[in-house]
C-alpha positions as CSV (number, residue, x, y, z in Angstrom):
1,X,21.7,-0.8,11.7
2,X,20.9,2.9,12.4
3,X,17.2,3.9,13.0
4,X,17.8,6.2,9.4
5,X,18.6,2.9,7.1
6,X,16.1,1.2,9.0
7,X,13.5,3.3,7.9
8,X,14.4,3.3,4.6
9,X,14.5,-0.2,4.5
10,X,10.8,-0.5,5.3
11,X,9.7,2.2,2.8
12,X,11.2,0.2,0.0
13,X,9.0,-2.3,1.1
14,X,6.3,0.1,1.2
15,X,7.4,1.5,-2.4
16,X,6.9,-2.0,-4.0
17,X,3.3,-1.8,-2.9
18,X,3.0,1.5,-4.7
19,X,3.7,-0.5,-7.6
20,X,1.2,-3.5,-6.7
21,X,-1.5,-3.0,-4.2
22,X,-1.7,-7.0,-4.4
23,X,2.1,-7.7,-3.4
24,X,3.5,-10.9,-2.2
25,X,2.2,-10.8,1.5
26,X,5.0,-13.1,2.7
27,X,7.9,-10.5,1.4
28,X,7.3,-8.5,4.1
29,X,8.3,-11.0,6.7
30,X,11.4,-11.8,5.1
31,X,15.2,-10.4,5.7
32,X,15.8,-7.2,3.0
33,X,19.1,-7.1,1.9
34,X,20.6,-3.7,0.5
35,X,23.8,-3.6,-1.5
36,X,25.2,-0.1,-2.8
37,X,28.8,1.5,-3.0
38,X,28.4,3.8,-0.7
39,X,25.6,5.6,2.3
40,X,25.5,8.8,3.9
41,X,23.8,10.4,6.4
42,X,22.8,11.7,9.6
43,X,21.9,9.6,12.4
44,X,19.0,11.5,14.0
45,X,15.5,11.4,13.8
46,X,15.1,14.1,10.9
47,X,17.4,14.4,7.7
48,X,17.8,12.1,4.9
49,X,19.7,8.8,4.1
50,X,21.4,8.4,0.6
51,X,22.6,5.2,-0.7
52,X,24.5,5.6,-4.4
53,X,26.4,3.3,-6.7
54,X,24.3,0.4,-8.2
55,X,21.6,0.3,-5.4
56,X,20.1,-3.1,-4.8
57,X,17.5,-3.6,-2.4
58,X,16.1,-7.2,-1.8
59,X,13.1,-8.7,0.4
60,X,11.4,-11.9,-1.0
61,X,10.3,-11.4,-4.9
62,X,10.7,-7.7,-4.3
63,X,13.8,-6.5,-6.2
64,X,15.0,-3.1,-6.5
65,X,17.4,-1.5,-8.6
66,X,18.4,2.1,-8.8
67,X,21.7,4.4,-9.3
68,X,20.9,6.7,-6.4
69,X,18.1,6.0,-3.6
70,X,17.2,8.9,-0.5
71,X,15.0,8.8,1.9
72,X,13.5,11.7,3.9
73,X,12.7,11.2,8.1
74,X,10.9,13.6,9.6
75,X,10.2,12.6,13.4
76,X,12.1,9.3,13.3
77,X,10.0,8.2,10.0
78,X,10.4,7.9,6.5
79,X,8.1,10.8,5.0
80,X,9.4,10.5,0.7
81,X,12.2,7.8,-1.1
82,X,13.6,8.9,-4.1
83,X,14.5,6.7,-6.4
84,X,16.5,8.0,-9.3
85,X,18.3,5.4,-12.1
86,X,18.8,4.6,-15.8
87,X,16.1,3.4,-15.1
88,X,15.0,2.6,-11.4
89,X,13.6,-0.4,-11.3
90,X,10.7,-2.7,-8.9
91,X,10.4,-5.8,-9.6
92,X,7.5,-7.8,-7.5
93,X,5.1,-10.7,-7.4
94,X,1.7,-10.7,-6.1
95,X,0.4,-13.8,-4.2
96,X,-0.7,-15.8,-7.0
97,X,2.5,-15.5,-8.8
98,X,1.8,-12.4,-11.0
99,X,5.0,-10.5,-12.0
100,X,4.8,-6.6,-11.7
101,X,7.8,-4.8,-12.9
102,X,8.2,-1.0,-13.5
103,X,10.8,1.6,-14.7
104,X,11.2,4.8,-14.8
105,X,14.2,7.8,-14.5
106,X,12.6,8.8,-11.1
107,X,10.4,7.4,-8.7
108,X,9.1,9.5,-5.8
109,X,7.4,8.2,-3.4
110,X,5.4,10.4,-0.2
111,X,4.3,9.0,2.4
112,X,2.3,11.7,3.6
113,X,0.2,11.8,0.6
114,X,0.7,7.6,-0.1
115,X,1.4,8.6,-3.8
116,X,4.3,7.4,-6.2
117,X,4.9,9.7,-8.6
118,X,7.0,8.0,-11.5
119,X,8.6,10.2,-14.1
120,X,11.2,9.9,-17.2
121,X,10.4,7.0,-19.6
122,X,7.7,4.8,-17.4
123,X,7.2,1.5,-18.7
124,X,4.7,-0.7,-16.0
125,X,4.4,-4.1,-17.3
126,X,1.6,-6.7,-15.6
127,X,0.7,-10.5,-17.4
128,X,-2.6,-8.7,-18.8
129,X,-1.0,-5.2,-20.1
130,X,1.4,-2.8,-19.8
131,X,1.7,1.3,-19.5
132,X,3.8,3.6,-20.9
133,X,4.1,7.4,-21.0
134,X,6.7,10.2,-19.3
135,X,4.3,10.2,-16.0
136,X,2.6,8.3,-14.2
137,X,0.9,9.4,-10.5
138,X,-0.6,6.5,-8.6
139,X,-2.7,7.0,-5.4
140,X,-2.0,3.8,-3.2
141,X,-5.0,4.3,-0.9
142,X,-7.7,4.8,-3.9
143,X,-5.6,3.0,-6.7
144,X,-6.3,5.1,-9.0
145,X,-3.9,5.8,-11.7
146,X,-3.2,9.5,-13.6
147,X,-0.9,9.5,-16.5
148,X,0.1,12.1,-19.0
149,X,2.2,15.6,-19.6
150,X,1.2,18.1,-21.2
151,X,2.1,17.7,-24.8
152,X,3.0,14.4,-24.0
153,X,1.2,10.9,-25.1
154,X,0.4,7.2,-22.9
155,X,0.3,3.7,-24.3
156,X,-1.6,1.1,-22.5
157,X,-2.0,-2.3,-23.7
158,X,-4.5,-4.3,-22.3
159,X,-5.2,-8.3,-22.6
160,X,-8.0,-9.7,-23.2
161,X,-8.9,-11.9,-20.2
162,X,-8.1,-15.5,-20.8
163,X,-10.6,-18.8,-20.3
164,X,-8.6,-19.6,-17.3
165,X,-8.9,-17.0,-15.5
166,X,-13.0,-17.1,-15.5
């Protein structure tokens, strides 16, 4: 597998974390599987690799789906994946079993900045609540969450805390 691909493969990983800061730790240490029609692109240390056609990515309970996803090296590493779909997809337990999944037309993720910026129709669904609006910006590092467009409204449904989990 090219260095390109490579990288990409490991900020899918990282993606999925954008989506749960508490991810399954053990997906990381498992094989990642990526099924698409087609790839392109250059084999150097700067450039970008695209994979289109029905884009499925796989590692442990990760699972992502997409129509198009590119990835942006700069210096031999992956600096931004796009995700683009109707929707894109992540799908991804945490450690105790907890399902994340969220959607959207486009997810960006930077590196640089270790933000995901989903856009088009979000819906992020969790066992305790759910999100929806037309953006979403999530800072990995802080976890802190902005959502809204101007003009625009966000839904968020939370549950109320069960006996069980006291």
């Amino acid at each position: 597998m090219s260095r390109p691909a490579a990288s990409l493969l490991a900020a899918a990983v990282l993606l999925a974390a954008a989506g749960s800061a508490l991810a399954r730790s053990s997906d990381r240490e498992q094989d990642m599987i990526i099924d698409a029609a087609s790839t392109e692109g250059e084999l150097t240390d700067n450039g970008t690799v695209t994979f289109s056609g029905d884009v499925r990515m796989d590692q442990g309970t990760l699972r992502v789906r997409a129509d198009d996803a590119v990835g942006t090296l700069r210096d031999g590493e992956i600096v931004r994946v796009v995700l683009t779909g109707a929707p894109a997809r992540l799908q991804q337990e945490d450690d105790q079993g907890q399902p994340m999944d969220a959607r959207a037309a486009r997810i960006d993720y930077d590196l640089a900045t270790d933000t995901a910026v989903l856009t088009g129709d979000v819906e992020i669904e969790q066992p305790r609540g759910n999100l929806r609006g037309e953006r979403v910006v999530y800072d990995i590092a802080t976890g802190r969450v902005r959502a809204g467009q101007e003009g625009g409204r966000v839904r968020m449904v939370i549950q109320p805390k069960s006996g069980q989990d006291s």
